[in-house]
C-alpha positions in Angstrom: -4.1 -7.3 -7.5 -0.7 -7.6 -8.3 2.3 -7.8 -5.3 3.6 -4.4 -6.9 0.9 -2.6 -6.6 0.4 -3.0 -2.9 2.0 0.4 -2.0 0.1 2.1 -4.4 -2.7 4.0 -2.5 -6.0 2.1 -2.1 -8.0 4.9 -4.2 -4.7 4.5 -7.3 -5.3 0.5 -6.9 -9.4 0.3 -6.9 -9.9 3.6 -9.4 -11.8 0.8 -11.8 -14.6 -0.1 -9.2 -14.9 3.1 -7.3 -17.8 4.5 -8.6 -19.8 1.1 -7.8 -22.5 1.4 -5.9 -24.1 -1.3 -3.8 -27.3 -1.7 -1.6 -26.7 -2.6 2.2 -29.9 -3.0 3.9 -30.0 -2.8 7.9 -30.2 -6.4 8.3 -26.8 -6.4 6.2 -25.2 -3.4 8.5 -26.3 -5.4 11.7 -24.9 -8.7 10.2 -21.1 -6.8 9.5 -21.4 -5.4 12.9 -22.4 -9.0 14.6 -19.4 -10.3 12.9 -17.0 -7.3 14.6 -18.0 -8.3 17.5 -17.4 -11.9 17.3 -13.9 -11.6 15.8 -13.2 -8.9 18.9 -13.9 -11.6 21.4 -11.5 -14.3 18.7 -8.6 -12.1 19.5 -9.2 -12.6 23.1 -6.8 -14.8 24.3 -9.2 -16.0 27.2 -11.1 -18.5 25.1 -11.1 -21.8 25.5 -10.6 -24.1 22.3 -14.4 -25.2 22.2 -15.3 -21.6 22.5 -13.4 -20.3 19.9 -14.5 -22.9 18.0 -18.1 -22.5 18.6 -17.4 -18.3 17.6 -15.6 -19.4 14.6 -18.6 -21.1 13.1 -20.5 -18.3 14.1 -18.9 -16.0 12.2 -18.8 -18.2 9.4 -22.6 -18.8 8.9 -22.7 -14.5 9.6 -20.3 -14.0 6.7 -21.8 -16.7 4.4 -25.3 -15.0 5.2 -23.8 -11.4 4.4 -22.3 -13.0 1.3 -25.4 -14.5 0.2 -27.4 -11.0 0.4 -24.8 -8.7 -0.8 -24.6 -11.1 -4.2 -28.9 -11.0 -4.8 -28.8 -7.2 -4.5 -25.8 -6.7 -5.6 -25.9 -9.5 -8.8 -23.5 -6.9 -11.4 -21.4 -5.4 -9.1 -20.6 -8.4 -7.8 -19.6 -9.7 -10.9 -18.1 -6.5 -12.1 -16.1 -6.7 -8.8 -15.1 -10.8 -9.2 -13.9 -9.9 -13.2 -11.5 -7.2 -12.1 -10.2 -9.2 -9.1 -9.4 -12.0 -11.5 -7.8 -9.8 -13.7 -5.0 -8.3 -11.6 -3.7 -11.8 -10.5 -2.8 -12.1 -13.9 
């Protein structure tokens, strides 16, 4: 994406990839909402630095998990996604 672009509307920016469609299975919708709920209690000011720590990895192994299955069902529109990505840096 390019800097100019940014206040463009989100539909004007991503009209390329809109029509993609990609399979989210329950164990995927759970997994995004695991990961809210983690970064809810990271913005809570009452942790200490262990326990935010401990959260942080957490949410790591959740994201690398949801990455993980969004790219085997998801193998083209992944890439499809990752080409046009690359492309508006450019």
């Amino acid at each position: 994406m390019i800097f100019k672009d940014i206040n463009k509307p989100i539909d004007k920016r991503l009209e390329p990839v809109k029509d993609l469609e990609f399979v989210i299975t329950d164990d995927m919708k759970e997994t995004l909402f695991q990961m809210l709920t983690l970064q809810q209690l990271l913005n809570s000011e009452s942790l200490s630095k262990r326990e935010r720590k401990m959260i942080e990895k957490q949410k790591q192994e959740l994201l690398d998990k949801f990455r993980t299955k969004l790219q085997q069902l998801n193998p083209t529109q992944t890439m499809i996604v990752r080409t046009f990505l690359s492309g508006k840096k450019n």
